[in-house]
Each structure stands twice: as C-alpha cells, then as structure tokens.
Biopython code that builds the backbone (N, CA, C, O; Angstrom):
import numpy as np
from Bio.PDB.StructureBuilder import StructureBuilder

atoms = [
    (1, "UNK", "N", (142.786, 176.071, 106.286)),
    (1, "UNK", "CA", (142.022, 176.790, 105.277)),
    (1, "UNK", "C", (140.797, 175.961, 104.903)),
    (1, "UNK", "O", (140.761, 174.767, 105.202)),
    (2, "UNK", "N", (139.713, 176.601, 104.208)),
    (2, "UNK", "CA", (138.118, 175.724, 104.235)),
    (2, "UNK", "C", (138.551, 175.739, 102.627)),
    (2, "UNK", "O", (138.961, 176.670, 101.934)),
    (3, "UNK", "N", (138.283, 174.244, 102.286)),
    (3, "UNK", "CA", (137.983, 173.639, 101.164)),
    (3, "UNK", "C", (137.582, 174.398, 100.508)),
    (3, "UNK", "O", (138.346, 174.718, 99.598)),
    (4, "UNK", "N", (136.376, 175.034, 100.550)),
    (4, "UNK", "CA", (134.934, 175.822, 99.865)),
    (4, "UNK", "C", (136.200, 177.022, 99.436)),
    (4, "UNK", "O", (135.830, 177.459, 98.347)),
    (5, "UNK", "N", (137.115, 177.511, 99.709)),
    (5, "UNK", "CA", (137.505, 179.321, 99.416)),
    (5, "UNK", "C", (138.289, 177.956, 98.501)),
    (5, "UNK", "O", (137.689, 177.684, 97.461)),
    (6, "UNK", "N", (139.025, 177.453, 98.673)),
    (6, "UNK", "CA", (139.995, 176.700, 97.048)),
    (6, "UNK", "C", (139.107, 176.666, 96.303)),
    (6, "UNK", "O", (139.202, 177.395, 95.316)),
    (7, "UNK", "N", (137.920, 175.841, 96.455)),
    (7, "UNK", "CA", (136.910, 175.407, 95.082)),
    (7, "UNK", "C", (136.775, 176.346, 94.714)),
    (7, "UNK", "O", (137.395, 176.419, 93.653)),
    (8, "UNK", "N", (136.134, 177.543, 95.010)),
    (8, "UNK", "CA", (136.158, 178.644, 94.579)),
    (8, "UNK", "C", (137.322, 179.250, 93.554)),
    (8, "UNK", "O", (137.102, 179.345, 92.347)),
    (9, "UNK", "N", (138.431, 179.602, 94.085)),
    (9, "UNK", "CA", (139.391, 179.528, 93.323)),
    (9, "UNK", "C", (139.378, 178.738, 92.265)),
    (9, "UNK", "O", (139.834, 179.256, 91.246)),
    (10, "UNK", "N", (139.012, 177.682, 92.181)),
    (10, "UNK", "CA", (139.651, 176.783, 91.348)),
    (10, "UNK", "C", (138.614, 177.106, 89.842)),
    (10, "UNK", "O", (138.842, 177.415, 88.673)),
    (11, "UNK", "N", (137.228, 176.785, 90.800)),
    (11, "UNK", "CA", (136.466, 178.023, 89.693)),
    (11, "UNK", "C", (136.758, 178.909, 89.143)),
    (11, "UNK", "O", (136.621, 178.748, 87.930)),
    (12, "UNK", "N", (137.217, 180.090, 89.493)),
    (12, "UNK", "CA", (137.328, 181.314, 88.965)),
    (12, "UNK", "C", (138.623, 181.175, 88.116)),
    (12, "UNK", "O", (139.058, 182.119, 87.457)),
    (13, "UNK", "N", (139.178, 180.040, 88.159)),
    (13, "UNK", "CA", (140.654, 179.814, 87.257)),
    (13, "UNK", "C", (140.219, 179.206, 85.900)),
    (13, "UNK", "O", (140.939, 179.015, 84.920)),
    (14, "UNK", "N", (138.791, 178.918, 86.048)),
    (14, "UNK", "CA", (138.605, 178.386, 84.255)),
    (14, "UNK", "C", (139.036, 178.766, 83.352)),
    (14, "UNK", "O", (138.626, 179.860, 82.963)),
    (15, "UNK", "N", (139.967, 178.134, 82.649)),
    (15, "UNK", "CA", (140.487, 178.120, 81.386)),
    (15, "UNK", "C", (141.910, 179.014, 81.473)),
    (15, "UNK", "O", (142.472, 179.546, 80.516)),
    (16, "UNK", "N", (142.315, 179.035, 82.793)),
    (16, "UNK", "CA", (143.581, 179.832, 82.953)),
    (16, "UNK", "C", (144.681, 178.551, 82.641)),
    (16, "UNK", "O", (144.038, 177.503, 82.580)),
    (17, "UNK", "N", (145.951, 178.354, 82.454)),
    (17, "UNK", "CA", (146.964, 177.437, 82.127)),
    (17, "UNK", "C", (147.279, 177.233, 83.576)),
    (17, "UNK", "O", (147.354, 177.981, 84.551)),
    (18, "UNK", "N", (147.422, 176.063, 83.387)),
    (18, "UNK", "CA", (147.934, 175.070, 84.388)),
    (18, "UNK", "C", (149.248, 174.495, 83.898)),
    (18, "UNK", "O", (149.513, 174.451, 82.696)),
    (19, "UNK", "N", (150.406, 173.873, 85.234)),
    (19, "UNK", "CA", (151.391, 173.068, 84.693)),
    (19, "UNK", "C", (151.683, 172.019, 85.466)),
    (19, "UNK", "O", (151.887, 172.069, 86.679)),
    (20, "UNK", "N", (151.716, 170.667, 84.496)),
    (20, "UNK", "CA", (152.128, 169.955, 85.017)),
    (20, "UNK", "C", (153.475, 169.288, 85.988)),
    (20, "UNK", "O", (154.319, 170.184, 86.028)),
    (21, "UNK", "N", (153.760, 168.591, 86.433)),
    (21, "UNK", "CA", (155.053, 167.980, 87.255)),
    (21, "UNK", "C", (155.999, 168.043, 85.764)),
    (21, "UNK", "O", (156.851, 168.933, 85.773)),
    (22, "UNK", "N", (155.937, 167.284, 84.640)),
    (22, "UNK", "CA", (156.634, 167.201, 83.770)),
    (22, "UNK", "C", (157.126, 168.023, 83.010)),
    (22, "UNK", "O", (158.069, 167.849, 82.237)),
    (23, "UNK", "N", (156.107, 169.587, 83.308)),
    (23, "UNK", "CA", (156.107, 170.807, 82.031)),
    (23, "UNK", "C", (154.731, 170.571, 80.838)),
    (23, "UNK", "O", (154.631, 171.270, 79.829)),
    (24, "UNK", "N", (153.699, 169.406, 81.214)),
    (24, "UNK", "CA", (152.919, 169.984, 80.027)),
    (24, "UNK", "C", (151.593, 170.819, 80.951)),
    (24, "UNK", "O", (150.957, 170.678, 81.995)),
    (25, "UNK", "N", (151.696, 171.793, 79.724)),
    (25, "UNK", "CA", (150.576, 172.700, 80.010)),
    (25, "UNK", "C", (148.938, 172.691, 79.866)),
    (25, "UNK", "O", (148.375, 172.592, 78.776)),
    (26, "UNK", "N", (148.529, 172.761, 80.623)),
    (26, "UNK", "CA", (146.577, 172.297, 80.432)),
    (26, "UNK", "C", (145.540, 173.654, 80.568)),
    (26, "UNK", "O", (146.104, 174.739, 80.708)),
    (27, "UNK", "N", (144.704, 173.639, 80.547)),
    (27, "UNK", "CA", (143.469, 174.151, 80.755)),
    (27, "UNK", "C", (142.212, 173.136, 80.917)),
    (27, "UNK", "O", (141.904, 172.136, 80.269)),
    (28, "UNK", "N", (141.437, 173.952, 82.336)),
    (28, "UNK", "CA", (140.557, 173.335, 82.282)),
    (28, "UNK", "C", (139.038, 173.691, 82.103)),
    (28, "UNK", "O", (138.968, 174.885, 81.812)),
    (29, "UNK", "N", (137.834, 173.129, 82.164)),
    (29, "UNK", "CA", (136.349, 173.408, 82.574)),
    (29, "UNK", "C", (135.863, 173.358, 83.210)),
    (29, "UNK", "O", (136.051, 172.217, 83.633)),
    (30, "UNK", "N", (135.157, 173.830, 83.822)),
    (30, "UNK", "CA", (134.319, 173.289, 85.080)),
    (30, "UNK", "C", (132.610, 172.811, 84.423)),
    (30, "UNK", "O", (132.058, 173.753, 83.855)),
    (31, "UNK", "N", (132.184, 172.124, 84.443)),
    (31, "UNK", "CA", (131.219, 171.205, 83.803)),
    (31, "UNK", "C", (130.347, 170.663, 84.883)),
    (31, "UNK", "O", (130.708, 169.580, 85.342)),
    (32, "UNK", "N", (129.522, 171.077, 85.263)),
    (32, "UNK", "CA", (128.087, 170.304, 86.030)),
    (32, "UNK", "C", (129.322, 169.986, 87.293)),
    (32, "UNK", "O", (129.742, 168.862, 87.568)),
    (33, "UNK", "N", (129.806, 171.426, 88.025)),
    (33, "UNK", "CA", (130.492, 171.017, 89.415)),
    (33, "UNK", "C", (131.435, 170.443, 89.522)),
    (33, "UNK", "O", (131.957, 170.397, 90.636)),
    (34, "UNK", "N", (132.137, 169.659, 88.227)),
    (34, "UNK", "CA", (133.869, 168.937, 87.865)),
    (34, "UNK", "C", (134.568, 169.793, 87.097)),
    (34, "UNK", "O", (134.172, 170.699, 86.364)),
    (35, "UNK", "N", (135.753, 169.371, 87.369)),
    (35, "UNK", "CA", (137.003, 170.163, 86.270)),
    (35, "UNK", "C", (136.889, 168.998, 85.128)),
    (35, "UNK", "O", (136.409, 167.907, 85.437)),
    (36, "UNK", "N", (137.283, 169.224, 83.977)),
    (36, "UNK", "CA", (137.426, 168.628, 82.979)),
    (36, "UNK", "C", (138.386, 169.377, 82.212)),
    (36, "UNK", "O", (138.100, 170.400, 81.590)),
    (37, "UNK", "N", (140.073, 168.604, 82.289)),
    (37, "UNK", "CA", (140.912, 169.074, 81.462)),
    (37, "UNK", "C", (140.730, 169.202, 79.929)),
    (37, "UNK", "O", (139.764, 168.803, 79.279)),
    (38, "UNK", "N", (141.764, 169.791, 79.502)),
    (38, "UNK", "CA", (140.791, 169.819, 77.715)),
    (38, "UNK", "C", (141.705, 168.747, 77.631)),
    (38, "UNK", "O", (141.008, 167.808, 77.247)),
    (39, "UNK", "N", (142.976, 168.305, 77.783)),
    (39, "UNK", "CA", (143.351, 167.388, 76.399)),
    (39, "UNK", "C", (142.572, 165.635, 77.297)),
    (39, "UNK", "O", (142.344, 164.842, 76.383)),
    (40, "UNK", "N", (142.297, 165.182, 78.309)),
    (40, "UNK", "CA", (141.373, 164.151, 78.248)),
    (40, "UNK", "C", (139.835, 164.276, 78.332)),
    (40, "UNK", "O", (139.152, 163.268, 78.154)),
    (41, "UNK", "N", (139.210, 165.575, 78.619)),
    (41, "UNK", "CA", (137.582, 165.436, 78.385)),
    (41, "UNK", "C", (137.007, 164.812, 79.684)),
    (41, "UNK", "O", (135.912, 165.176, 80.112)),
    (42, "UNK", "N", (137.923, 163.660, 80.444)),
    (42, "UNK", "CA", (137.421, 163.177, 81.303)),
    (42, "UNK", "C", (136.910, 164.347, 82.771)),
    (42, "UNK", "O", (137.677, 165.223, 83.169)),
    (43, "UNK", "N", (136.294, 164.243, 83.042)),
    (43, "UNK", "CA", (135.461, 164.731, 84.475)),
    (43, "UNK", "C", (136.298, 164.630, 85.729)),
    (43, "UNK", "O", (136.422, 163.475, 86.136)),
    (44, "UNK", "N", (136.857, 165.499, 86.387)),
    (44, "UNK", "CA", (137.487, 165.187, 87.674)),
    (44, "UNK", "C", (136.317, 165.879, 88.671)),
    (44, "UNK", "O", (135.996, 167.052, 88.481)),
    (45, "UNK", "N", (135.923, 165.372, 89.357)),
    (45, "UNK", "CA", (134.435, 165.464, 90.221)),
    (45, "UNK", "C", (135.367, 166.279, 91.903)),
    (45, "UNK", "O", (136.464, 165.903, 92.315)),
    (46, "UNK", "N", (134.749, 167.077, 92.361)),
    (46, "UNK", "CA", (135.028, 168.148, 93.635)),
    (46, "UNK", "C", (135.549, 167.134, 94.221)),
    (46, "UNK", "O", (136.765, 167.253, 94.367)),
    (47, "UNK", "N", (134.923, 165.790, 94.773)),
    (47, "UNK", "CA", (134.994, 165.130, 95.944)),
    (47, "UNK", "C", (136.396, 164.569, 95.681)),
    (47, "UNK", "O", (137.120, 164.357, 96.654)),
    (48, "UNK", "N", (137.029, 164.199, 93.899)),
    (48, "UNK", "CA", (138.649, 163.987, 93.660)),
    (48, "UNK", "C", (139.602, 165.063, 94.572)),
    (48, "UNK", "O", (140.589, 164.689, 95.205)),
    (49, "UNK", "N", (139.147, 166.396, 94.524)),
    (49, "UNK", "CA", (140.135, 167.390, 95.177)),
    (49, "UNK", "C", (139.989, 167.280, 96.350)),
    (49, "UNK", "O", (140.966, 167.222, 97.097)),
    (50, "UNK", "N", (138.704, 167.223, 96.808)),
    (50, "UNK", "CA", (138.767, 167.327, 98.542)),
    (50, "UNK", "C", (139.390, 165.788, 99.085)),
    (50, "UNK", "O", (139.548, 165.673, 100.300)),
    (51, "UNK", "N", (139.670, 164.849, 98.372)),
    (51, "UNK", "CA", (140.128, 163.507, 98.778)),
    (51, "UNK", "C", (141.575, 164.270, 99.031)),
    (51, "UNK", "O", (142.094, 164.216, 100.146)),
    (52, "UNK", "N", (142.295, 165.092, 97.769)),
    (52, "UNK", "CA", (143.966, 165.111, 97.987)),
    (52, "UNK", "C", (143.730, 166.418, 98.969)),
    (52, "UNK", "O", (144.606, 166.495, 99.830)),
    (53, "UNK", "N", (142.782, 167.414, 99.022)),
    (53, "UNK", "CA", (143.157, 168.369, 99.587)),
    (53, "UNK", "C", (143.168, 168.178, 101.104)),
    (53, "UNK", "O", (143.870, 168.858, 101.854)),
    (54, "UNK", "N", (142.350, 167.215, 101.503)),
    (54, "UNK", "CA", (142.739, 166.511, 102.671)),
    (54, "UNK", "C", (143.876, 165.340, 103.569)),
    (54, "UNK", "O", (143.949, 164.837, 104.690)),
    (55, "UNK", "N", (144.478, 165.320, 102.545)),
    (55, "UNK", "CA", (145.952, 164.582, 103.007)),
    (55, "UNK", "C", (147.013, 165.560, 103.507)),
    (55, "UNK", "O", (148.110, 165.154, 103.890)),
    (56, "UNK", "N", (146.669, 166.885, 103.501)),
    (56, "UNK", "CA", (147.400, 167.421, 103.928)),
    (56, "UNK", "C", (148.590, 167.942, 102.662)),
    (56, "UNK", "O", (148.320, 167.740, 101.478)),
    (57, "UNK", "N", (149.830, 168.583, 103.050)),
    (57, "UNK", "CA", (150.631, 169.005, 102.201)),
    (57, "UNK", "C", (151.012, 167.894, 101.081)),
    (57, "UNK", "O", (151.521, 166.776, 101.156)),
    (58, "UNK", "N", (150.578, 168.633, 100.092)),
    (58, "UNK", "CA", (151.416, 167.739, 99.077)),
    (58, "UNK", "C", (152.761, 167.968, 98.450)),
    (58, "UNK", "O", (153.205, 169.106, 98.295)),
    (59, "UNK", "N", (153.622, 166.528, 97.973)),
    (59, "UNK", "CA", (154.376, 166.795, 97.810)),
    (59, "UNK", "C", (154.764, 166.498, 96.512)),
    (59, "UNK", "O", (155.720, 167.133, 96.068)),
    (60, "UNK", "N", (154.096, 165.464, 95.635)),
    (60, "UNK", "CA", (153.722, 165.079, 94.001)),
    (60, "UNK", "C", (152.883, 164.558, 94.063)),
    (60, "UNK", "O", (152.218, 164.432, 95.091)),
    (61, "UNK", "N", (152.565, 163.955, 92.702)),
    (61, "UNK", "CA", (151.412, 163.750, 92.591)),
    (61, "UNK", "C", (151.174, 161.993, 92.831)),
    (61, "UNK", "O", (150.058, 161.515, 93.029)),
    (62, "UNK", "N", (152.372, 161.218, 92.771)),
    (62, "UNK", "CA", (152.673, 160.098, 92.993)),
    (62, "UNK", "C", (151.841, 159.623, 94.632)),
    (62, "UNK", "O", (151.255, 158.550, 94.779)),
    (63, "UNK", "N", (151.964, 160.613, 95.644)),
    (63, "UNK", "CA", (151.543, 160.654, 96.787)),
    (63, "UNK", "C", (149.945, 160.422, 96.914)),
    (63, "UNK", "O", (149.242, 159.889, 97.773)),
    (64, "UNK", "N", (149.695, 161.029, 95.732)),
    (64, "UNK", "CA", (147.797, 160.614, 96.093)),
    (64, "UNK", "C", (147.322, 159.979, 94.985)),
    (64, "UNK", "O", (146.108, 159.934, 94.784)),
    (65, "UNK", "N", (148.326, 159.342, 94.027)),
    (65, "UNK", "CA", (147.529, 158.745, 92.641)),
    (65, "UNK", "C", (147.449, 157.234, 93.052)),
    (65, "UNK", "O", (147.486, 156.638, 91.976)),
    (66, "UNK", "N", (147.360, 156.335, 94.037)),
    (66, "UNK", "CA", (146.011, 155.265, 94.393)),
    (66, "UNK", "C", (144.669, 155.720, 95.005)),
    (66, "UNK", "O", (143.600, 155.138, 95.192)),
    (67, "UNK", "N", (145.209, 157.252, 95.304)),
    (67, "UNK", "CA", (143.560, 157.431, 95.891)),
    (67, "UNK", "C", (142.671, 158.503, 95.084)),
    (67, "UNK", "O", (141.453, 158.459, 95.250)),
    (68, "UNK", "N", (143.093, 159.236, 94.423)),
    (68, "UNK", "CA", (142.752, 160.289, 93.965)),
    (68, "UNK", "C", (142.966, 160.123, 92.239)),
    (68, "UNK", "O", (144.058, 160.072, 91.674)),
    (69, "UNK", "N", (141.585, 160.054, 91.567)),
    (69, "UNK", "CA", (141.659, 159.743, 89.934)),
    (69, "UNK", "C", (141.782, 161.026, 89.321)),
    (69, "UNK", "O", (140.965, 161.902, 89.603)),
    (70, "UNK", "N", (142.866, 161.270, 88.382)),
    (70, "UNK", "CA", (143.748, 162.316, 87.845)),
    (70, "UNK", "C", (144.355, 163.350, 88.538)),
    (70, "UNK", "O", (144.238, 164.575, 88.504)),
    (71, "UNK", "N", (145.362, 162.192, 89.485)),
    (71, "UNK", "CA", (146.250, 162.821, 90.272)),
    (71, "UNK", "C", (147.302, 163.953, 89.700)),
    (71, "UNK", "O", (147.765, 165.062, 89.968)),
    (72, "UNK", "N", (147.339, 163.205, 89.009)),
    (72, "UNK", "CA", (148.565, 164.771, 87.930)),
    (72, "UNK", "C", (147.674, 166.002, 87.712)),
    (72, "UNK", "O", (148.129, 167.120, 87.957)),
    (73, "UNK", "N", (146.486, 165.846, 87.284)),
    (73, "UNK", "CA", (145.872, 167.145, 86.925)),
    (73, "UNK", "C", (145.579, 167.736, 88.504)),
    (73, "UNK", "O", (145.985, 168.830, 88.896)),
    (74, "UNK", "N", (144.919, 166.935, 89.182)),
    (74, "UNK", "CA", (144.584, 167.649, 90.757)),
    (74, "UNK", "C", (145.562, 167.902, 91.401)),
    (74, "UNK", "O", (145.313, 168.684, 92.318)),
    (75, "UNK", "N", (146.946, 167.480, 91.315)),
    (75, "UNK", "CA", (148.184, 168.015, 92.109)),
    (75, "UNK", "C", (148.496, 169.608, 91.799)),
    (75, "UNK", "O", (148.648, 170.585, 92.532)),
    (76, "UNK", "N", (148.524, 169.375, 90.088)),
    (76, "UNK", "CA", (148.297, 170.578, 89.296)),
    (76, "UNK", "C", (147.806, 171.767, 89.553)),
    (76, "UNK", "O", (148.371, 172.841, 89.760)),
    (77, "UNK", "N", (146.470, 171.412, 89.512)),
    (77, "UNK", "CA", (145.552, 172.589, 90.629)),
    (77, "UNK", "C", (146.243, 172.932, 91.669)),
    (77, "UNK", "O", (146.938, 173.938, 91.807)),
    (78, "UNK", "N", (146.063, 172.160, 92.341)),
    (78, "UNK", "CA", (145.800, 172.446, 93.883)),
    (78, "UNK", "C", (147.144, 173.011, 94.273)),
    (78, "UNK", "O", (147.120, 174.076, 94.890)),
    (79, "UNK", "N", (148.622, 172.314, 93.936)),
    (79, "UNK", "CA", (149.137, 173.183, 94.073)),
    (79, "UNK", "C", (149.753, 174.496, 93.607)),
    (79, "UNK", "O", (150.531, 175.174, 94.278)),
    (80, "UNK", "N", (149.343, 174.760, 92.454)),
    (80, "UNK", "CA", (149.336, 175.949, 91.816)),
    (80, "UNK", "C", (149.122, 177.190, 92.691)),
    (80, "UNK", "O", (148.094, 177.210, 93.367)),
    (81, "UNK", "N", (150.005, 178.274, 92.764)),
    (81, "UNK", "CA", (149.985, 178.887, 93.784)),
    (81, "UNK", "C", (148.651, 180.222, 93.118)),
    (81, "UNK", "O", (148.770, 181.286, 93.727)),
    (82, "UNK", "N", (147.602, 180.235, 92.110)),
    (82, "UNK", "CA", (146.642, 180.645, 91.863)),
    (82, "UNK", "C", (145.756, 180.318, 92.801)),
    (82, "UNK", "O", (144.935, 181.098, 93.283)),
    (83, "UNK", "N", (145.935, 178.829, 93.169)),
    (83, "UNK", "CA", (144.838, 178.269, 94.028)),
    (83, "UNK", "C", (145.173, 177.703, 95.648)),
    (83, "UNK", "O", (144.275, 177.331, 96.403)),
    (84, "UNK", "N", (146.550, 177.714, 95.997)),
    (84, "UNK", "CA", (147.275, 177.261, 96.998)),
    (84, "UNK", "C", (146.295, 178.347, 98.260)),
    (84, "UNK", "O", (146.582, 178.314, 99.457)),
]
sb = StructureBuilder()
sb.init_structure("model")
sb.init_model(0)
sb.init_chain("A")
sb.init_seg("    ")
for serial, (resi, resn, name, xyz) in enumerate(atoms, 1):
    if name == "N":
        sb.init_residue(resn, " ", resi, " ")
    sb.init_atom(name, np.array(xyz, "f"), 0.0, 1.0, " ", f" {name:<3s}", serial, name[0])
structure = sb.get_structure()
C-alpha cells in the first residue's frame, strides 16, 4: 500500500478518537503537515509515521519506540483500523 493513501487517511481522521495500547483515549491535529495529540501538544512530523510505517507489520508500539518519537501515539494511528 502507498504511504500517501494512509497520510491521507490519517488526515481526514482529525479529531476523531484514537486508542491507545493501555486504553487511553486521544485526539489529534494536524498542524503545518504533523499530528499533534491534544493531551502533549508535542508535533509528531509525517516522516515519524513513514519511519514505523515502513518496518513493516506492527506489532506494539515497543517495536518502533528507539526509532520512531511518540511511538504510542503513531502505533495508535497507524494501526487503527480507520487508517490500517
């Protein structure tokens, strides 16, 4: 599948609920081309997703959090079957 049809998705999911591995629930923004969850504000930038969305299947989020900064929220996404 091409990267570009997820981002997309992932766009069009602004401000829809997300869930975490643990059960907590998020929403996010998309802000100048990044997601930005609401409860840290911090910026998760495209090139974070295309880092995990390129490892292939994921299986938690433990799997890409040395490489990928806010692995819990981008596991989140990505595997969310809104955006899968």
């Amino acid at each position: 599948m091409d990267f570009d049809a997820v981002w997309e998705r992932i766009v069009r999911c602004e401000g829809e609920e997300f869930k975490m591995v643990k059960g907590k629930i998020f929403t996010y923004r998309i802000i100048g081309g990044a997601v930005v969850p609401e409860h840290t504000g911090f910026p998760l930038s495209k090139s974070e997703f295309i880092k995990a969305y390129n490892m292939g299947e994921l299986r938690n989020p433990g799997q890409i959090s040395k490489k990928v900064m806010g692995s819990s929220y981008v596991y989140a996404i990505l595997t969310d079957p809104k955006i899968k």
